[in-house]
C-alpha positions in Angstrom: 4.2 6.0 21.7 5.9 6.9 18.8 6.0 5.3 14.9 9.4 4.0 15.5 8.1 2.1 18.6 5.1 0.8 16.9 7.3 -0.2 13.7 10.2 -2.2 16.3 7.4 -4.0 17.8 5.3 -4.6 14.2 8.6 -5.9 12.9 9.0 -8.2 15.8 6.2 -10.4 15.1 6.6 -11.3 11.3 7.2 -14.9 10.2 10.4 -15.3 8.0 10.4 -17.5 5.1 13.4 -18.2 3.2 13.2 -19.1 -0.8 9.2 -18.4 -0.9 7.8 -18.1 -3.2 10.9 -18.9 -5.1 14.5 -19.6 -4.6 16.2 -16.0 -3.6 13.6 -14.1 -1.7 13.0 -13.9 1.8 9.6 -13.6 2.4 8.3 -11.5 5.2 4.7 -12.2 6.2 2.8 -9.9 8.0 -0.1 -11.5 8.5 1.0 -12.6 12.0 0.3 -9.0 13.0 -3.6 -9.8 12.1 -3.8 -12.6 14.8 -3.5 -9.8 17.7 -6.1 -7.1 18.1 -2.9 -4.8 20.0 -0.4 -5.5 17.0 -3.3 -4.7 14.6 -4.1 -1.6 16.1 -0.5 0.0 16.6 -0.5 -0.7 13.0 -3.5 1.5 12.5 -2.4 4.0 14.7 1.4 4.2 13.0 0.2 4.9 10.0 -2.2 7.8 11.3 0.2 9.2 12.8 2.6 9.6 9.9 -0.4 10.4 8.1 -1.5 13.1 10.3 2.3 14.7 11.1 3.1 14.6 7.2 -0.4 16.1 6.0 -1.1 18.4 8.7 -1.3 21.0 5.9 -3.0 19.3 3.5 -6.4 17.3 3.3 -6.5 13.8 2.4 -10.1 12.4 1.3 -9.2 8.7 0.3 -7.4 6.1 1.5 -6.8 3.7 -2.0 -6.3 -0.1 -0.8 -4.7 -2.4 -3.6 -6.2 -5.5 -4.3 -6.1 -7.5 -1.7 -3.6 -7.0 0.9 -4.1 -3.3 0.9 -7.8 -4.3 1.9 -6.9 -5.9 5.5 -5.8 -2.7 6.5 -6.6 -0.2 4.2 -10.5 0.4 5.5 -9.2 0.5 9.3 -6.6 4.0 8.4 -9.6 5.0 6.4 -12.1 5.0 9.2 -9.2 6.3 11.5 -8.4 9.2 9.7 -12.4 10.3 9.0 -11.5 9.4 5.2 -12.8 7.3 2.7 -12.0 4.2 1.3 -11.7 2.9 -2.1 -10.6 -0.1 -3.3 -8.9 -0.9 -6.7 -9.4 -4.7 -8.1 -8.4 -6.7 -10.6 -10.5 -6.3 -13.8 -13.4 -8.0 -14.0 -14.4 -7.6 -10.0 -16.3 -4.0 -10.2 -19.4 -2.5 -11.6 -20.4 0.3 -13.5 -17.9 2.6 -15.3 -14.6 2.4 -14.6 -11.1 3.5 -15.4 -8.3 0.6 -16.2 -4.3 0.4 -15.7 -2.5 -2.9 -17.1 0.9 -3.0 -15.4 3.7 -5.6 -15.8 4.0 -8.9 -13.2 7.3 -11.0 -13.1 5.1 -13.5 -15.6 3.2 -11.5 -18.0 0.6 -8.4 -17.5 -2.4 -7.8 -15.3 -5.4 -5.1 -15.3 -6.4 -3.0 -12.4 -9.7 -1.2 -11.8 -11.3 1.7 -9.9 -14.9 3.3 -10.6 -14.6 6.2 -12.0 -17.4 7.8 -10.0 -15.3 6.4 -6.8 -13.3 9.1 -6.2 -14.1 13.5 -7.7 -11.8 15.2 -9.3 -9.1 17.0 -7.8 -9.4 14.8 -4.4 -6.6 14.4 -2.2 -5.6 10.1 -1.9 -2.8 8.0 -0.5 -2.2 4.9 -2.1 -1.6 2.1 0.4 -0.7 -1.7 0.1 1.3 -4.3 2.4 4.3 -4.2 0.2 6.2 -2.6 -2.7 8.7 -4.8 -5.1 8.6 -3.9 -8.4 6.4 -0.9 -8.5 4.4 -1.9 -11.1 0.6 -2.5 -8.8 1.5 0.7 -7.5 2.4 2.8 -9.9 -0.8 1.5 -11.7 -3.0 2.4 -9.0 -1.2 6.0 -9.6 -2.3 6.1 -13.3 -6.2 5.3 -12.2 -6.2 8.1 -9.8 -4.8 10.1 -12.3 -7.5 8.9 -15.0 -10.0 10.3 -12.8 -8.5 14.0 -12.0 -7.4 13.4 -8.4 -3.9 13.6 -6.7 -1.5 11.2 -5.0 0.1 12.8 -2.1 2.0 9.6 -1.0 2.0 6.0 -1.7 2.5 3.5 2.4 3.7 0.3 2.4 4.1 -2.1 5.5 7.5 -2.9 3.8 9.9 -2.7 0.7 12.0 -4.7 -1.5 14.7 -1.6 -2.3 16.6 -4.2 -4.3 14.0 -3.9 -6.9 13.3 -0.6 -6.9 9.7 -0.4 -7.4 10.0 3.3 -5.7 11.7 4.8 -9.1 8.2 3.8 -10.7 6.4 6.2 -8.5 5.6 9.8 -9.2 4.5 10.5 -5.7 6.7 10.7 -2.0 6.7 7.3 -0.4 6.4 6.0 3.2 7.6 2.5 4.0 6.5 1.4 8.1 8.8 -1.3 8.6 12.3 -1.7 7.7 12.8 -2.5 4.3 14.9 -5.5 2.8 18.2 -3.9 1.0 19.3 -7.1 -0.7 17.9 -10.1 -2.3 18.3 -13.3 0.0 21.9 -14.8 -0.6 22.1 -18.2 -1.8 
């Protein structure tokens, strides 16, 4: 099978929602993809694959799952790919020394936070999480692996708003699974 299979079949089984969470966006949910052990897997195995055919040259030694979507998925490409997996949280949720990023939300500013001994210098990661909008998770989970010395080879998403163009936030090459949304819903 190939990625493009796996994404046409992934793409089939999300739920629309139109105006949630507010008036203007069609929200996608994929958590329909969780309730099916087959759907969940050709997930998994998409992303190791572009994972595999776009780093065959290089080594990656960390997945990175963003807080929390990134963590329903995030462990499973780990363990697929014989790589770690670290999470980044919100503040507060971690122990021990760690390394903070405070990005901007629609309403106001939040913190992100990794442990610093989570991840050694000069390590390989890809940066993963269910969906890019604005950028601004993302490109804070960039600065913490940063912080700590190592190097974002990518940043995967299941899907993508392009009409906000979180990607221009990003320093790194980004993958996007499923089609992405090129407009904001009409009204």
């Amino acid at each position: 099978m190939s990625i493009e299979v796996y994404a046409h079949e992934l793409k089939a089984a999300l739920h629309q929602y139109p105006n949630f969470p507010t008036k203007g966006i069609l929200y996608e949910d994929f958590l329909p993809i969780f309730r099916s052990p087959d759907l969940f897997q050709k997930l998994i195995d998409a992303f190791k694959m572009h994972l595999q055919e776009t780093f065959s040259e290089s080594k990656i030694d960390y997945i990175i799952g963003l807080e929390s979507r990134g963590f329903l998925f995030g462990p499973s490409i780990a363990l697929a790919l014989g790589v770690g997996f670290v999470p980044v949280r919100k503040a507060g949720k971690l122990p021990g020394e760690l390394v903070r990023a405070v990005y901007e939300k629609e309403y106001g500013s939040d913190v992100f936070e990794m442990q610093k001994e989570a991840i050694a210098a000069n390590s390989n990661v890809v940066i993963i999480d269910d969906i890019i909008a604005t950028g601004g998770s993302a490109a804070a989970a960039g600065d913490l692996v940063r912080q700590v010395g190592a190097n974002v080879l990518e940043y995967d998403f299941v899907m993508e708003l392009d009409f906000l163009k979180g990607r221009e936030k990003l320093g790194a090459p980004l993958f996007t699974l499923l089609n992405a949304q090129k407009e904001a819903l009409k009204h």
